[in-house]
N, C-alpha and C positions, 0 to 999 in steps of 0.2 A: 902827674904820673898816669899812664895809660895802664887799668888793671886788667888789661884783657889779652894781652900777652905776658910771655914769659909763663916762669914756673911762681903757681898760682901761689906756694906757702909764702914763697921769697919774696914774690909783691907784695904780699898782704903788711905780711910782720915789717918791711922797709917804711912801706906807708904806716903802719901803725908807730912807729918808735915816736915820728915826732907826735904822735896824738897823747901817747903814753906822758912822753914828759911833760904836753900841755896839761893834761888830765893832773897829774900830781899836781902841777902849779897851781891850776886851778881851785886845787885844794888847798894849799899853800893859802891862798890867793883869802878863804874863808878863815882857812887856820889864824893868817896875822891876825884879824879880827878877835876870834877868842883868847887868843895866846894875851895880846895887848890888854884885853878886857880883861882877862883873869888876872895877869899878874898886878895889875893897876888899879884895876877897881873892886878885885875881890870874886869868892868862889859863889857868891850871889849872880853876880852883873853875869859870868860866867853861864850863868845858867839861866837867866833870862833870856841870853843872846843866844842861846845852843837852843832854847826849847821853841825860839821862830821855825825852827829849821820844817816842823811837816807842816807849818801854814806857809810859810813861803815857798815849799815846794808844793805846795797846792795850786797856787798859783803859778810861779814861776816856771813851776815842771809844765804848768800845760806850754806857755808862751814857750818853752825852751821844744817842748814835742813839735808843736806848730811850725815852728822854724826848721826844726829837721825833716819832718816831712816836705816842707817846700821845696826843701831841697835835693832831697831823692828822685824828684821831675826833673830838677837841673843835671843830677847822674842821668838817670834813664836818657836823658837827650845828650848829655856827653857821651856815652858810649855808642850810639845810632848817626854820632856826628851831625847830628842839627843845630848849628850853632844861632840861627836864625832861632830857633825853639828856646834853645839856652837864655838867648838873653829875654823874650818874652817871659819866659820862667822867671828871671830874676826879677824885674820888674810887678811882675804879678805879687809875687813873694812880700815886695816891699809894702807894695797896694796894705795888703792882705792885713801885713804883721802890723802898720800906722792905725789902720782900722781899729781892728781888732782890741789890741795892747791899748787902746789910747780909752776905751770902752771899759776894758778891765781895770786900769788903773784905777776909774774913780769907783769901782766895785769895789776893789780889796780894799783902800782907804778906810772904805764905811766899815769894812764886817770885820777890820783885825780886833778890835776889840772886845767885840761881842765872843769872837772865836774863841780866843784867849780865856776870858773870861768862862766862857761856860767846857773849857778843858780842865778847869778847876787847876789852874794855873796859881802854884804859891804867888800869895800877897806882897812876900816879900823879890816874889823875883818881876813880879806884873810891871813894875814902871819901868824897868832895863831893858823888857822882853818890848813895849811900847813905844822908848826911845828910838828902839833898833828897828822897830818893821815897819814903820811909816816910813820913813826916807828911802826905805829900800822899797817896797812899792811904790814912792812916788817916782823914783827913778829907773821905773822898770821899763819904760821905752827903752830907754838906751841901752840896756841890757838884751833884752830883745835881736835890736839891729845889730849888739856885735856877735850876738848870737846866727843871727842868719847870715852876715857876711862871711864867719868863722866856718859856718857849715858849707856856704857856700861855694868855698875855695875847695873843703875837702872834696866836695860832691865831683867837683874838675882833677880831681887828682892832689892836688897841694894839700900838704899835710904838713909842710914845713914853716911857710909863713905866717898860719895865724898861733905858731908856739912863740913865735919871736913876738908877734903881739901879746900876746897873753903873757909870758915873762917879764915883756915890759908893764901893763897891766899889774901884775904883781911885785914887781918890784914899786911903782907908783904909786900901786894901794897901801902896802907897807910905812914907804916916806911919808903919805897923807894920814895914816893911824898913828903916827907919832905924833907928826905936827899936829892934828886935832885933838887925840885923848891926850896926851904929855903933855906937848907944850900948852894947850888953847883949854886944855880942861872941859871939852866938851863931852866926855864920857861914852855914852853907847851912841848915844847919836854923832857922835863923829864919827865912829866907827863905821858907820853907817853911807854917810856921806863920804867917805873916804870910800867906798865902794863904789858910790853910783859915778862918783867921777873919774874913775879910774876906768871904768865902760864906757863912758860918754867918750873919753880921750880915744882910746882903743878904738871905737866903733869907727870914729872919725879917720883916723888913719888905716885902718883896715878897708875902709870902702873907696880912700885916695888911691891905694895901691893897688886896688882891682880895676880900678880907673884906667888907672895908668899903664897897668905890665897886660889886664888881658881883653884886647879887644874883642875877642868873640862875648864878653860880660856890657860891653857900652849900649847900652840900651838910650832911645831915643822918646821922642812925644807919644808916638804911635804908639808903641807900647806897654804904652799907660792907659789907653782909648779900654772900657770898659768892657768886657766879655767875659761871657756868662759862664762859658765853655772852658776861658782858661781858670778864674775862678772858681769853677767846680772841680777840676781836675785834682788843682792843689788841694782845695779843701779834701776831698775824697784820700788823699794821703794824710795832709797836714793834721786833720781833726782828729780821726781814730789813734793819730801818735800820741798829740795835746793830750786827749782823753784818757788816752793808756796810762799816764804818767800821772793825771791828776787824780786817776780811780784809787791808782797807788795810794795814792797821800792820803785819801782818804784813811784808808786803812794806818797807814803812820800815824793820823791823829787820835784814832781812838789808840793805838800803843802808847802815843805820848802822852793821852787820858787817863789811862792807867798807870802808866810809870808816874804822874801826879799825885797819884794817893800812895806811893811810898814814902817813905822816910827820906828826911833833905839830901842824909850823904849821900844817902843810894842813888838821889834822884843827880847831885854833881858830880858822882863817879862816871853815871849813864853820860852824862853831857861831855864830858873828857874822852872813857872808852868811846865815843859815836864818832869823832873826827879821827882817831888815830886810825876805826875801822873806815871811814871815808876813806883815810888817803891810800890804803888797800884796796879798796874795793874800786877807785877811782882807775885802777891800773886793770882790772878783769872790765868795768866799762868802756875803755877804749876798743875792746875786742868787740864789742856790739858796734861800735861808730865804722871800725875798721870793713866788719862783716858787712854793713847796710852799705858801705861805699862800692866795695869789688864786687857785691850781689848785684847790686843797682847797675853799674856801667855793663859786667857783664849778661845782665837780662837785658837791657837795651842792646846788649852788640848779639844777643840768641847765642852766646857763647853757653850754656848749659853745661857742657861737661867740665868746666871751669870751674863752676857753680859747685857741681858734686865734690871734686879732688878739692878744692880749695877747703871749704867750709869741714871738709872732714878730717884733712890734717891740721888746718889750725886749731881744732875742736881738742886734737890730742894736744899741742903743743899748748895751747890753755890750759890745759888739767894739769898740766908740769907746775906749770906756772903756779896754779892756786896754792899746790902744796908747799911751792917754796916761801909764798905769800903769808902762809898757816903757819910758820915754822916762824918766820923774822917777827909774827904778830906778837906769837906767845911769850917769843923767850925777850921782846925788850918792852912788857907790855910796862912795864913797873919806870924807867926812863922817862917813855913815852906819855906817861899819865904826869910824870913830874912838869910838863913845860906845861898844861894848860892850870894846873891848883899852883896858887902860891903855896910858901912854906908854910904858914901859920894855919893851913887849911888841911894840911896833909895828916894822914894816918892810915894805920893796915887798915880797918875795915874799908877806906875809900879804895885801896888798891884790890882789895878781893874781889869788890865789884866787879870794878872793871874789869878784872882777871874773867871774871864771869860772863861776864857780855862777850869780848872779844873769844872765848874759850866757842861758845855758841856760834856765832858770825862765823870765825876761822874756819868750822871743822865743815862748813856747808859751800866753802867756797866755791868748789868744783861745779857745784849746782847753778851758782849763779853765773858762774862763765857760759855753761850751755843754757842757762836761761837767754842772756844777752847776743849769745851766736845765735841760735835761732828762733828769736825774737827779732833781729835787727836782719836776719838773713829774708823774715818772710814782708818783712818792712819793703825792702829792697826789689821781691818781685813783685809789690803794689798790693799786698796783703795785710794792711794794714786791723781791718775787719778782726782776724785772727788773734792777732796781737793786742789788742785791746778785749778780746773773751780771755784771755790768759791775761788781765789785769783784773777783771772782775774777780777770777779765781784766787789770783793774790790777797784779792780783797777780803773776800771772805774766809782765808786763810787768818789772815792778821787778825780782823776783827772779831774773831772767834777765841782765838790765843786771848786776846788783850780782856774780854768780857771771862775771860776764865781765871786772867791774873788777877782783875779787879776782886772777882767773888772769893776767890783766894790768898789774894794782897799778898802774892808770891813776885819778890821780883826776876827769880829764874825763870818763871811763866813768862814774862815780858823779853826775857831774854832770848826766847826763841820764835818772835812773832816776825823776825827776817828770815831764817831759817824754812820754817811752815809754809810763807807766802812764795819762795823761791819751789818748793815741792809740789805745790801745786801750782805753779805757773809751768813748770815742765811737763806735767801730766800733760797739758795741753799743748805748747807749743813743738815739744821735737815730735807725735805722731803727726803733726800737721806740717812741718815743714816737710817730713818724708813725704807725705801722700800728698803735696803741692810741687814740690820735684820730682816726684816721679810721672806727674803729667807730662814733664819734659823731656824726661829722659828715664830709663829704664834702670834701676835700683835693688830690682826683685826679681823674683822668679828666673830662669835660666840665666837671664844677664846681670843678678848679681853681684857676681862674680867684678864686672867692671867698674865697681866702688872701691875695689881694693885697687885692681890693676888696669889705668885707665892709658888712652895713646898721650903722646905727646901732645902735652898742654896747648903748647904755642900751635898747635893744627887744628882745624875743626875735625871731629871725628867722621868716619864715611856716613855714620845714620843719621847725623847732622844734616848733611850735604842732601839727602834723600828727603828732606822736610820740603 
């Protein structure tokens, strides 16, 4: 899909849908995992398997940044029409990410433990939490490449075929948590492994069909010939994403450090409400994936006034969205909590929890949508710099919350350390996207006025023409 014509909401939200439904599956995709664990193995395994979640996104967020940044080079050069650039882009990317991920892998192996450990991780959740996050670091290449193939299609416009992967992917991972935790009795670590092979499949078929449908992506020997130039380029995006994402997690561990010193239910109610508000929140981050795709092709094409009208209607039609988001969260949170606790685990105080958590996440949604629009908007025009200071800012939002839960062993404190990090990452990101767009085009002062009422999309404007 080319996002540089037409009417810029229609494109967006078109291109967005199939990301939206990969994004849920995706979730889906983590959900079979706990769902399988909890009802199988109990609201322990449950909660070993949930509390990887801000060390693997320590790592994984960065590898999963890294890849999208590669691939915002391959937009930029999609929309400027250098397909010659495109496919060096891809191939650099792969350079990049074998590198790289292959270096990180034997890092996390060493430190999951130690990590673990000193979050002051129940004893009785440490061997679930152990089982689960080796396999899944050692199979984090493969996650990776289907990671940058998947971005890499969106970065060209396709936003359709890597949902048909990933559904498959998800249904795969599903059939393989059966046949490993059920039938084969492997418990968390199959779970586990039922993951990385369900990427490894995916990845492989995802890069057959780029192969095959887009030859402006077929990249050759040459392309692979070392340079410094194009390896800086990427890096200079790819890093400050990676980075962005892992500063985050930072901050998620000391929350997960203090939701530790609570009380068990408290701590498997947290583990329950976290995926239901994932698979929420999985639908307000497709709007960052979608924003960084249309930002990117059209700053490559100096389509600018695209840039304004687009990101400013979609920005309302996300705020619609969160509240409808906040409404389906609250009212079936009680359901929703039932599929990951078996019965014999269940009670009100587990559901108030949860009631609790999601009550906090839901009412702040709005914030995270325009976190991710113009975070992913200033990604787009190669501003990545920016968007990694408004991760630091999260940082020190969380970590602030979570040192205040601990001293008060409050777990409503803990409940609002998504909330806090989401308010100040805004402080910084929408005055900087304004004052990075408006280098381009005129947003203030007498012309204003043309953020409301701007020409026909499909036309470059005359002050364009005049550049």
């Amino acid at each position: 899909m080319d996002l540089t014509v037409g009417s810029p909401l229609k494109r967006i939200l078109v291109f967005m849908i199939p990301m939206i439904i990969g994004n849920v599956f995706q979730q889906l995709y983590s959900m079979v995992d706990t769902i399988i664990v909890g009802q199988a193995l109990g609201a322990n395994a449950l909660a070993g398997v949930s509390f990887t979640g801000s060390i693997t996104f320590l790592i994984l967020g960065f590898v999963s940044g890294l890849t999208s940044g590669f691939s915002v080079v391959v937009s930029q050069r999609r929309g400027a029409r250098d397909e010659e650039g495109m496919r060096q882009s891809f191939a650099t990317g792969i350079v990049l990410t074998l590198i790289i991920v292959s270096i990180l892998t034997v890092a996390a192996v060493s430190v999951a433990k130690p990590l673990l450990v000193a979050m002051n991780t129940n004893t009785e959740f440490l061997p679930y939490s152990l089982e689960y996050i080796i396999p899944i670091f050692g199979g984090m290449l493969l996650s990776a490449l289907y990671n940058q193939f998947s971005a890499t299609l969106r970065a060209i416009g396709d936003s359709v075929v890597p949902l048909y992967f990933l559904i498959f992917a998800s249904l795969l991972n599903g059939a393989l948590d059966c046949l490993f935790v059920l039938a084969f009795g492997m418990g968390a670590r199959g779970a586990a492994i039922a993951t990385v092979t369900s990427n490894g499949v995916s990845a492989a078929l995802t890069f057959a069909y780029m192969w095959i449908k887009y030859p402006t992506l077929r990249f050759n020997r040459k392309h692979f010939r070392p340079d410094l130039k194009q390896y800086a380029a990427h890096i200079k995006l790819g890093l400050p994403m990676a980075l962005q994402l892992s500063v985050v997690s930072i901050g998620m561990i000391f929350g997960q450090t203090a939701l530790n010193t609570m009380n068990p239910i408290a701590q498997k109610s947290y583990a329950a409400a976290s995926k239901i508000d994932g698979l929420a929140t999985s639908i307000i981050n497709s709007a960052g994936a979608a924003a960084a795709t249309f930002v990117g092709q059209n700053y490559g094409a100096k389509r600018y006034d695209r840039i304004k009208t687009g990101v400013y209607k979609f920005t309302l039609f996300m705020i619609g969205t969160c509240l409808v988001l906040a409404a389906i969260v609250l009212s079936l949170h009680r359901p929703l909590t039932m599929l990951f606790i078996a019965k014999d685990d269940r009670s009100e105080a587990m559901y108030g929890y949860a009631l609790k958590y999601l009550s906090f996440n839901s009412g702040f949604y709005i914030l995270l949508a325009t976190l991710c629009i113009s975070r992913s908007s200033l990604q787009g025009m190669g501003r990545g710099t920016l968007a990694l200071t408004a991760a630091v800012a999260e940082v020190v939002m969380r970590v602030g919350v979570a040192l205040i839960a601990m001293h008060l062993n409050s777990f409503t404190i803990v409940c609002m350390g998504n909330a806090m990090s989401w308010v100040g990452a805004n402080i910084i990101l929408i005055p900087s996207y304004l004052i990075i767009l408006h280098k381009y085009i005129p947003i203030l002062g007498k012309n204003s006025i043309k953020y409301f009422r701007m020409p026909n999309p499909s036309y470059p404007p005359k002050y364009l023409n005049k550049q």
